[in-house]
VMD Tcl script that builds the backbone (N, CA, C; Angstrom):
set m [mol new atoms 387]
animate dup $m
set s [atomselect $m all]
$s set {name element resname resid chain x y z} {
  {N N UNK 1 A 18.619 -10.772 8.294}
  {CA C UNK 1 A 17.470 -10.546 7.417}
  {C C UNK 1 A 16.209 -11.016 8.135}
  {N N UNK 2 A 15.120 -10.337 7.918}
  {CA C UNK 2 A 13.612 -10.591 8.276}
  {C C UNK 2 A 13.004 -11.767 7.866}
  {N N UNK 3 A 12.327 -12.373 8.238}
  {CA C UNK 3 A 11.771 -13.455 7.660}
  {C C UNK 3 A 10.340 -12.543 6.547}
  {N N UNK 4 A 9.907 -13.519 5.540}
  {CA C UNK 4 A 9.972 -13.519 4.721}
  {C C UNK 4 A 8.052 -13.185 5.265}
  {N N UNK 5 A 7.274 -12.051 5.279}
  {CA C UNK 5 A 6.225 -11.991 5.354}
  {C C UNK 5 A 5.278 -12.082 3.878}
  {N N UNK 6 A 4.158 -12.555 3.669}
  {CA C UNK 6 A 3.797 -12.556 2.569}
  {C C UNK 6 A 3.009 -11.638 2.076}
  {N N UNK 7 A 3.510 -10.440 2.059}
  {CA C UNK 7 A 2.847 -9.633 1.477}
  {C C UNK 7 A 3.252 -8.789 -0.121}
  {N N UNK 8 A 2.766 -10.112 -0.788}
  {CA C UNK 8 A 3.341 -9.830 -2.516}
  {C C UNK 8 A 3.525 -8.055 -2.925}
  {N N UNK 9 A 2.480 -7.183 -2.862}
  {CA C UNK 9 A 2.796 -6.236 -3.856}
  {C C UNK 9 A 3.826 -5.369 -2.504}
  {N N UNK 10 A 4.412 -5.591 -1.632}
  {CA C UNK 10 A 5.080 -4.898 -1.212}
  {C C UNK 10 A 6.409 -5.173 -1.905}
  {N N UNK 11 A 6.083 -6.270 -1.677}
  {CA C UNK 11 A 7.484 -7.084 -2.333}
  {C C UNK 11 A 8.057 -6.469 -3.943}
  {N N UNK 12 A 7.191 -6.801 -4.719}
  {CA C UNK 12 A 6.830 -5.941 -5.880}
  {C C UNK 12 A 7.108 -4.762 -6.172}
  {N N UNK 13 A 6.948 -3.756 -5.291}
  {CA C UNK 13 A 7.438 -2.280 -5.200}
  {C C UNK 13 A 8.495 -2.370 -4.883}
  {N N UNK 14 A 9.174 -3.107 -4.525}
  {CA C UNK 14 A 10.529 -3.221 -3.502}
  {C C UNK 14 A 10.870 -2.834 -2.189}
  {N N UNK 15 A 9.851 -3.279 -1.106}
  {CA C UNK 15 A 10.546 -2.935 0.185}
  {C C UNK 15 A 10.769 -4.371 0.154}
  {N N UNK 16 A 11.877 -3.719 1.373}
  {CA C UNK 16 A 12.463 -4.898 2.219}
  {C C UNK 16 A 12.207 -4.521 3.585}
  {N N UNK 17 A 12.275 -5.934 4.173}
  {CA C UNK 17 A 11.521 -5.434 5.471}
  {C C UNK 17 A 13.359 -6.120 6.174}
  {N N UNK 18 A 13.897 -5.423 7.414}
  {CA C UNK 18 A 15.743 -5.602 7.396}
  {C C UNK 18 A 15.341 -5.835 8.838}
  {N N UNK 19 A 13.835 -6.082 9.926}
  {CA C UNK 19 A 14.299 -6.611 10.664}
  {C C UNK 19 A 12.720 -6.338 11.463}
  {N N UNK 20 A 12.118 -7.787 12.087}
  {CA C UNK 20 A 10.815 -7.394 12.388}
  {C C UNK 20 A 11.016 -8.688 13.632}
  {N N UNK 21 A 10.439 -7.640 14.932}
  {CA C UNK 21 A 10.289 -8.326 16.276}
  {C C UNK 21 A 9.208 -7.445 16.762}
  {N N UNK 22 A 8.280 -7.711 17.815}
  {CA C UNK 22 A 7.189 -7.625 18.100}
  {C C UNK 22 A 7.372 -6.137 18.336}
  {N N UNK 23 A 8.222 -5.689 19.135}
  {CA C UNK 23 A 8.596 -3.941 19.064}
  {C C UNK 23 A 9.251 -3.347 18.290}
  {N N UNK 24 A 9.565 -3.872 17.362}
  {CA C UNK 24 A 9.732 -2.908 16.340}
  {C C UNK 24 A 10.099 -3.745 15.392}
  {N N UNK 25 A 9.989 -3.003 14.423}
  {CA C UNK 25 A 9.797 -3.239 12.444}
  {C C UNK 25 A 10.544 -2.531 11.951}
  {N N UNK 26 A 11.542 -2.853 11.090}
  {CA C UNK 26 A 12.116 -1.880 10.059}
  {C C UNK 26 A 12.780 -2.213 8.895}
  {N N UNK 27 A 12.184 -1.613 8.091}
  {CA C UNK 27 A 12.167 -1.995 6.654}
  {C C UNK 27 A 12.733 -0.286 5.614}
  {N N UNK 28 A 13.122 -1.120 4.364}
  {CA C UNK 28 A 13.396 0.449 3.779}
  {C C UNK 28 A 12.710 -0.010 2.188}
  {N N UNK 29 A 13.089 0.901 1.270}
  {CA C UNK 29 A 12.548 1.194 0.423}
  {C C UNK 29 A 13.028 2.147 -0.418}
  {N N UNK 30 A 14.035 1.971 -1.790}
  {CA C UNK 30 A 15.343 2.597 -2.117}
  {C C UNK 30 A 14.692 3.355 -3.674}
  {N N UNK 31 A 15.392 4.544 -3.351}
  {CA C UNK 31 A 15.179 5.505 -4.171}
  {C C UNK 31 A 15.268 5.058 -5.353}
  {N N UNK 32 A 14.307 5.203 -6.562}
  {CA C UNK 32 A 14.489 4.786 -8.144}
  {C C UNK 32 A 13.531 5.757 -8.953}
  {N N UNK 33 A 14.029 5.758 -10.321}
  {CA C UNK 33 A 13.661 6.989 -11.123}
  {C C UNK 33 A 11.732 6.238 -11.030}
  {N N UNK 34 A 11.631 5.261 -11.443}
  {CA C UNK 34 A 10.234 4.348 -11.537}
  {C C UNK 34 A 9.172 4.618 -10.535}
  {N N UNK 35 A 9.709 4.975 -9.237}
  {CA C UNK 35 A 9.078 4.855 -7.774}
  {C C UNK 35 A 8.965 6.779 -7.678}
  {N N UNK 36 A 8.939 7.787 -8.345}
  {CA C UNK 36 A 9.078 9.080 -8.758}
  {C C UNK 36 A 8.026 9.256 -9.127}
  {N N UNK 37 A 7.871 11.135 -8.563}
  {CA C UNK 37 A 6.908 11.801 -9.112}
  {C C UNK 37 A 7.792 12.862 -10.056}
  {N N UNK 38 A 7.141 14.089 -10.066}
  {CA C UNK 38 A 8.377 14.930 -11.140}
  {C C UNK 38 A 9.477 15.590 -9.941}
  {N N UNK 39 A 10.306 15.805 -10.710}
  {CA C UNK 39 A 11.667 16.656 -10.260}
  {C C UNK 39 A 12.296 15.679 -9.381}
  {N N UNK 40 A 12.292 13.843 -9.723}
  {CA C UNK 40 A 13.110 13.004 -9.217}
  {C C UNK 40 A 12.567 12.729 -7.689}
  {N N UNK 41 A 11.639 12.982 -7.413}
  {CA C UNK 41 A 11.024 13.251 -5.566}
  {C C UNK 41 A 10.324 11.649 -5.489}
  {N N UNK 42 A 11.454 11.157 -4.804}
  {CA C UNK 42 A 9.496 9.618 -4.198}
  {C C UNK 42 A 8.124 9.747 -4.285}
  {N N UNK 43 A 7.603 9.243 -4.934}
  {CA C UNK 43 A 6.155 9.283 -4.636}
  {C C UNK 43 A 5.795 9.005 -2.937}
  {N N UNK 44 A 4.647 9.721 -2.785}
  {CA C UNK 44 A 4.272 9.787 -1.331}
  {C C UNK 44 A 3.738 8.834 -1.078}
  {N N UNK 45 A 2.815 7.644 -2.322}
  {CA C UNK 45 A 1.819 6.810 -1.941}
  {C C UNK 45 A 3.614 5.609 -1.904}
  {N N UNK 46 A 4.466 5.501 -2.219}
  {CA C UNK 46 A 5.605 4.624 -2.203}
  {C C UNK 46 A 5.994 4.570 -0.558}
  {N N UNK 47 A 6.276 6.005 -0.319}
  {CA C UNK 47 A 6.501 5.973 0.978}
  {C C UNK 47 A 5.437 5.290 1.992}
  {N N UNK 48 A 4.002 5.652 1.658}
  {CA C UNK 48 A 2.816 5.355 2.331}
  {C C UNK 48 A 3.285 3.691 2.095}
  {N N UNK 49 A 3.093 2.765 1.060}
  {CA C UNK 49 A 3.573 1.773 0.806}
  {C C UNK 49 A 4.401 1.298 1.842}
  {N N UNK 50 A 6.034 1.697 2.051}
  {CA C UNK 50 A 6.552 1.202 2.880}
  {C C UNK 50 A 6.305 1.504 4.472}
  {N N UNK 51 A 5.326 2.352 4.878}
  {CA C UNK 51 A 4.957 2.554 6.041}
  {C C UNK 51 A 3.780 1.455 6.513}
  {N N UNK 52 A 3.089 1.677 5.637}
  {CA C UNK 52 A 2.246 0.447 5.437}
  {C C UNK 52 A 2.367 -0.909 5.879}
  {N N UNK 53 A 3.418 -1.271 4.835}
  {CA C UNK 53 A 3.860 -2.398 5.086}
  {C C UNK 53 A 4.636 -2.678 6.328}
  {N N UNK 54 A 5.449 -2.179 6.931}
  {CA C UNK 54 A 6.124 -2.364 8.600}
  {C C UNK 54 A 5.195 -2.204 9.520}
  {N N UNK 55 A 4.256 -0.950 9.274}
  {CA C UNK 55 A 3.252 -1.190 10.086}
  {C C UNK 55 A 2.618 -2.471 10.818}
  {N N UNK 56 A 1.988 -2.702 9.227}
  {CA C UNK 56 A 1.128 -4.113 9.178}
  {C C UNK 56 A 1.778 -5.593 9.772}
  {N N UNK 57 A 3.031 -5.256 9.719}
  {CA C UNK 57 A 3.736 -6.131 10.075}
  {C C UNK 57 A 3.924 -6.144 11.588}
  {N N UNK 58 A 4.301 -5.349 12.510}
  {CA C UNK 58 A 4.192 -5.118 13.591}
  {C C UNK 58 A 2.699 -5.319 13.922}
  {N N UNK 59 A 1.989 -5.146 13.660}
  {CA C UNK 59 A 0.399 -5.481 14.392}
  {C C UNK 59 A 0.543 -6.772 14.378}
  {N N UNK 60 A 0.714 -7.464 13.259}
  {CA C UNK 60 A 0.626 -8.896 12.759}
  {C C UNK 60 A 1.217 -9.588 14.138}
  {N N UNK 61 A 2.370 -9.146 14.112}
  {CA C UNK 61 A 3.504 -10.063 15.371}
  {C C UNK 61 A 2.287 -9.862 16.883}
  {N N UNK 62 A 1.437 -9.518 16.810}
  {CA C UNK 62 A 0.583 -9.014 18.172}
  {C C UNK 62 A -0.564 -9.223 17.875}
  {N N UNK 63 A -0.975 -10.075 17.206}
  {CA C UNK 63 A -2.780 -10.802 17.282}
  {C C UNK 63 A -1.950 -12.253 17.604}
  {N N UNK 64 A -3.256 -12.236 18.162}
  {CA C UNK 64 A -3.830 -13.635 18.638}
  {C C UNK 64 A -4.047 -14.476 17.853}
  {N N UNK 65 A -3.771 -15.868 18.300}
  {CA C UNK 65 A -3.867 -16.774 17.111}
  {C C UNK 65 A -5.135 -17.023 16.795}
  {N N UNK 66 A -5.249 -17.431 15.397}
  {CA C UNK 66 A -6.141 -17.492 14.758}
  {C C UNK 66 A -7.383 -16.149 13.833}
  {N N UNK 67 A -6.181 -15.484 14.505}
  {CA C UNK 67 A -6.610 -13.917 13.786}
  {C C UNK 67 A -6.258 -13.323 12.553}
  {N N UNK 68 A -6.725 -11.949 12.127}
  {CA C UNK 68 A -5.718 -11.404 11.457}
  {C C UNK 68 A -5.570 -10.358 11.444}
  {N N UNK 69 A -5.865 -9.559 10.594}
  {CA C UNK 69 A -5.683 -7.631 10.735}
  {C C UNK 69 A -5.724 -7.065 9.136}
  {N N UNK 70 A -6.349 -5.897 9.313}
  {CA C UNK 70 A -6.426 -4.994 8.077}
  {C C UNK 70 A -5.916 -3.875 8.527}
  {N N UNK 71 A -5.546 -3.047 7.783}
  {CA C UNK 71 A -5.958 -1.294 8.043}
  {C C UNK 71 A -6.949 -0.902 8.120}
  {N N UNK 72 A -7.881 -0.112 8.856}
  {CA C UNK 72 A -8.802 0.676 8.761}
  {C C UNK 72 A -8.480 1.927 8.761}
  {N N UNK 73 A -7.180 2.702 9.278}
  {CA C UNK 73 A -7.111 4.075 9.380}
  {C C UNK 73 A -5.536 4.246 9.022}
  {N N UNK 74 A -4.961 5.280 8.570}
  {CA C UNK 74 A -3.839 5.674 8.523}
  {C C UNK 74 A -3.704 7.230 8.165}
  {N N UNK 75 A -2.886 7.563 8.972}
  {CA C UNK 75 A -2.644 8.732 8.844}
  {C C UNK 75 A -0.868 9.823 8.531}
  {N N UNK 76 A -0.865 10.136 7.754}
  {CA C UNK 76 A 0.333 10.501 7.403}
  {C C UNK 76 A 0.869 12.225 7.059}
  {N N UNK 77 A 2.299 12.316 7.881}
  {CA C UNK 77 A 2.452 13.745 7.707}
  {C C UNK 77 A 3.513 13.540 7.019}
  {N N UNK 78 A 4.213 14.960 5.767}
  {CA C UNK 78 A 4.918 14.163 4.845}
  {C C UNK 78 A 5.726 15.760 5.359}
  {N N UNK 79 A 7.158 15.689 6.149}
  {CA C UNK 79 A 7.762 16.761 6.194}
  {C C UNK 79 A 8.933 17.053 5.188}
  {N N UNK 80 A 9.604 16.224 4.473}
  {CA C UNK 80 A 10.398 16.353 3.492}
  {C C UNK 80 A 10.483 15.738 2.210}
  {N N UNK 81 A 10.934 15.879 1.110}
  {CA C UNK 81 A 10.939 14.762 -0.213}
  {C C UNK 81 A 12.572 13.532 0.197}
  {N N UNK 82 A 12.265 12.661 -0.403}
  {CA C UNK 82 A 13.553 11.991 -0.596}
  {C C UNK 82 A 13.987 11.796 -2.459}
  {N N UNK 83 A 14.967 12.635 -2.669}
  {CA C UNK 83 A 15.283 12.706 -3.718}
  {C C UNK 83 A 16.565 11.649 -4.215}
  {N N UNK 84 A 16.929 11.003 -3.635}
  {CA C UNK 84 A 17.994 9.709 -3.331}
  {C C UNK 84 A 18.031 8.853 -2.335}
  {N N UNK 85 A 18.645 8.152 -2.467}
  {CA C UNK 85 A 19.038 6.994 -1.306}
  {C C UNK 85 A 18.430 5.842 -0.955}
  {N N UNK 86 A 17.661 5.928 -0.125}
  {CA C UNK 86 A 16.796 5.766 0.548}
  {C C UNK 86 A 15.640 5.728 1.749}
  {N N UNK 87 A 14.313 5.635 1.755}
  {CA C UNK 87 A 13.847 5.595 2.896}
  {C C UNK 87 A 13.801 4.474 3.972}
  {N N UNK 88 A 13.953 4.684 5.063}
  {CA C UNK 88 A 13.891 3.867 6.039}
  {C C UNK 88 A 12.433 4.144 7.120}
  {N N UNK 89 A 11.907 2.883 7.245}
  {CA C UNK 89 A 10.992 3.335 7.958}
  {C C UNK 89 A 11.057 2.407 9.695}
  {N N UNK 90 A 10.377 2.957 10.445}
  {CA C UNK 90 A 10.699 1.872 11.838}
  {C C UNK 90 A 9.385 1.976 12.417}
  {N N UNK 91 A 8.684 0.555 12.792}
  {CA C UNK 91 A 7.490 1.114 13.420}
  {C C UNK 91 A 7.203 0.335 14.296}
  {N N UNK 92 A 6.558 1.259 15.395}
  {CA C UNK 92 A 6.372 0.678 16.570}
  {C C UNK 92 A 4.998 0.552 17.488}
  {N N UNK 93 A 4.113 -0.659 18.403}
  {CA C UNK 93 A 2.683 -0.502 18.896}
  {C C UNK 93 A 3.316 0.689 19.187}
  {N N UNK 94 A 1.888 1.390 19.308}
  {CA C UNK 94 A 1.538 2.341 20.270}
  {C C UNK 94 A 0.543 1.553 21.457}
  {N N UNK 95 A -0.091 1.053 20.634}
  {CA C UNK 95 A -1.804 0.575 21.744}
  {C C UNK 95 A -2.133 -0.635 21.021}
  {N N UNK 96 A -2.240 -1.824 21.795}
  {CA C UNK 96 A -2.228 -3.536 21.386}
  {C C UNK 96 A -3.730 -3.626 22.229}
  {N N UNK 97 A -4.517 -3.712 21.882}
  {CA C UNK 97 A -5.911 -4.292 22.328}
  {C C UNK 97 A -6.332 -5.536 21.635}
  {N N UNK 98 A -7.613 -5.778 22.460}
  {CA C UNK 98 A -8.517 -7.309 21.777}
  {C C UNK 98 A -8.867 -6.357 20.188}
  {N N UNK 99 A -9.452 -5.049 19.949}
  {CA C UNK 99 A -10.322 -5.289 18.688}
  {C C UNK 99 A -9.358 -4.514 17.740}
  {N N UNK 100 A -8.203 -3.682 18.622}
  {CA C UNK 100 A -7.429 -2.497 17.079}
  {C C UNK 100 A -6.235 -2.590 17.922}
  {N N UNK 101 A -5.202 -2.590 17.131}
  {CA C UNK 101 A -3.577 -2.158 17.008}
  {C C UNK 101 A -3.170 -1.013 16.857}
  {N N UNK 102 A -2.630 -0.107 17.284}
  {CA C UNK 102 A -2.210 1.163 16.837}
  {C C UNK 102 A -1.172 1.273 16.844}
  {N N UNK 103 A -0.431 1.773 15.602}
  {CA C UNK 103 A 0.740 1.413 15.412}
  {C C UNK 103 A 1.723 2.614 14.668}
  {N N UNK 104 A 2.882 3.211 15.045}
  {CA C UNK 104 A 3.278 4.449 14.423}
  {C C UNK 104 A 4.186 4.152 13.987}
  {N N UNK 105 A 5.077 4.677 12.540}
  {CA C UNK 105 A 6.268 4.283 11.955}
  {C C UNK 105 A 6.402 5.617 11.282}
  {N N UNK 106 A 8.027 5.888 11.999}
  {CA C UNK 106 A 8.625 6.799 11.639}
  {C C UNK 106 A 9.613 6.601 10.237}
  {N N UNK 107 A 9.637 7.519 9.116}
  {CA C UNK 107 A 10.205 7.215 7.863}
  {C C UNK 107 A 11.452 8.421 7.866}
  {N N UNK 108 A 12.651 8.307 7.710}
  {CA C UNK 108 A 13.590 8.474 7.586}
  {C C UNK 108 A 14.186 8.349 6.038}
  {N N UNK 109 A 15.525 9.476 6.334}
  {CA C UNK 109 A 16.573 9.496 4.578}
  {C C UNK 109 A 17.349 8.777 5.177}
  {N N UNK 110 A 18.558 8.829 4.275}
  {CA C UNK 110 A 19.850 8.335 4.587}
  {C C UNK 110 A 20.810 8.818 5.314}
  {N N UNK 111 A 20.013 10.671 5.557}
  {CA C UNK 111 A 20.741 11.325 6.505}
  {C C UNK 111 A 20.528 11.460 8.124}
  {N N UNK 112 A 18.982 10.473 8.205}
  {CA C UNK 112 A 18.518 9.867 9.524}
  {C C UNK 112 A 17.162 11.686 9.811}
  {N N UNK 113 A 17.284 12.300 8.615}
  {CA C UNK 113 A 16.274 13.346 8.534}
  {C C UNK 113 A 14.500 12.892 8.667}
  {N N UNK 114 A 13.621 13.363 9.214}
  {CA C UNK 114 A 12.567 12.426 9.397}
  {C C UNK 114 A 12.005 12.884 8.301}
  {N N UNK 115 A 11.270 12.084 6.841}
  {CA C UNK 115 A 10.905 12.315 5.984}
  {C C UNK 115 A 9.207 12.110 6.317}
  {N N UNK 116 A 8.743 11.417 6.665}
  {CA C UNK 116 A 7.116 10.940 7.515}
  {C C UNK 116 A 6.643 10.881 8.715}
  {N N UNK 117 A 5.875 10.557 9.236}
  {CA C UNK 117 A 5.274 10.171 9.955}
  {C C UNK 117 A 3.696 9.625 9.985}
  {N N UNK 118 A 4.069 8.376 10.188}
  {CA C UNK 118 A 2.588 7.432 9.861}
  {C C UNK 118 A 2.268 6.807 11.142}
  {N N UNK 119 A 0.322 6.981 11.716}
  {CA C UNK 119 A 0.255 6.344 12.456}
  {C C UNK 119 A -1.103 5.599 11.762}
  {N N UNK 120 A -1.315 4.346 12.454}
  {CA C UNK 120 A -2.557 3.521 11.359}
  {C C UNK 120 A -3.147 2.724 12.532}
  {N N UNK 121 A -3.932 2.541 12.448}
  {CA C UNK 121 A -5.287 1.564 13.175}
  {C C UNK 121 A -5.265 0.181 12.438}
  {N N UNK 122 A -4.769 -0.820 13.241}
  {CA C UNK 122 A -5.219 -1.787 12.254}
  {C C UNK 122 A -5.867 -2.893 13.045}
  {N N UNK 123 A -7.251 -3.284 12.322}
  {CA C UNK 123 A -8.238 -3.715 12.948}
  {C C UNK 123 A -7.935 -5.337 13.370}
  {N N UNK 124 A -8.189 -5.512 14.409}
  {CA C UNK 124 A -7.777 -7.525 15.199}
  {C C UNK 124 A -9.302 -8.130 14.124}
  {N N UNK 125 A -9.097 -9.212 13.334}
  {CA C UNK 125 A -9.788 -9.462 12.909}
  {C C UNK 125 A -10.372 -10.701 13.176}
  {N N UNK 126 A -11.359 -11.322 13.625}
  {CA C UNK 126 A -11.879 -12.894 14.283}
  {C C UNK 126 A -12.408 -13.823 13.343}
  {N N UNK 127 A -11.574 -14.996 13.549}
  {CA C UNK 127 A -12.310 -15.932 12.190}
  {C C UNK 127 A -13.766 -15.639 11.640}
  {N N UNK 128 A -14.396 -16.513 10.755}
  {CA C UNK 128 A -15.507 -16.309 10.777}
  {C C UNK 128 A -16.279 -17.082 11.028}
  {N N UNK 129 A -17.068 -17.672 11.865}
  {CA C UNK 129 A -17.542 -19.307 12.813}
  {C C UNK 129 A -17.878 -19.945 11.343}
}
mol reanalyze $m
mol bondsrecalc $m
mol representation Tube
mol addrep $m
């Protein structure tokens, strides 16, 4: 199991994050009637949610101390619904700099079918003197 990042409303929605090291993140996020749009399909912003969240997490493991990080950009292609199971997402740097992280996480079914693709900018953030 992952250690325990604090990011409440992820938690809340129910991901779990099943395993986070500086190259890669992966977390899932299990099919429920609640987490639905019509005709039983995941909501897309759920999925966005758990992409989100591994994302953010992977940048995190790659600032500098005394830093932190937001999103500023994300971008998402949505090639299939997940109507059961669950999604799995895995995400990995692309591009680790001093001022932005770029970071892509691929979202997956249970049949290892690629349901997403998310890539996000997330900004290195510097105390504030």
């Amino acid at each position: 199991m992952a250690p325990d990042f604090a990011i409440p409303f992820a938690r809340d929605v129910g991901v779990t994050v099943e395993r986070a090291a500086p190259d890669e993140v992966v977390g899932t996020l299990d099919w429920s009637p609640e987490r639905c749009t019509t005709a039983g399909i995941l909501h897309g912003g759920a999925i966005m949610t758990l992409a989100d969240t591994v994302g953010a997490i992977c940048a995190f493991q790659h600032l500098p101390p005394g830093t932190t990080t937001g999103t500023i950009e994300s971008k998402t292609n949505f090639f299939r619904p997940v109507s059961r199971g669950r999604a799995r997402a895995t995400a990995r740097p692309l591009h680790v700099g001093r001022t932005f992280i770029v970071v892509q996480t691929d979202v997956v079914d249970d049949e290892g079918r690629r349901v997403a693709q998310v890539t996000q900018t997330q900004a290195v953030i510097q105390p504030r003197a």
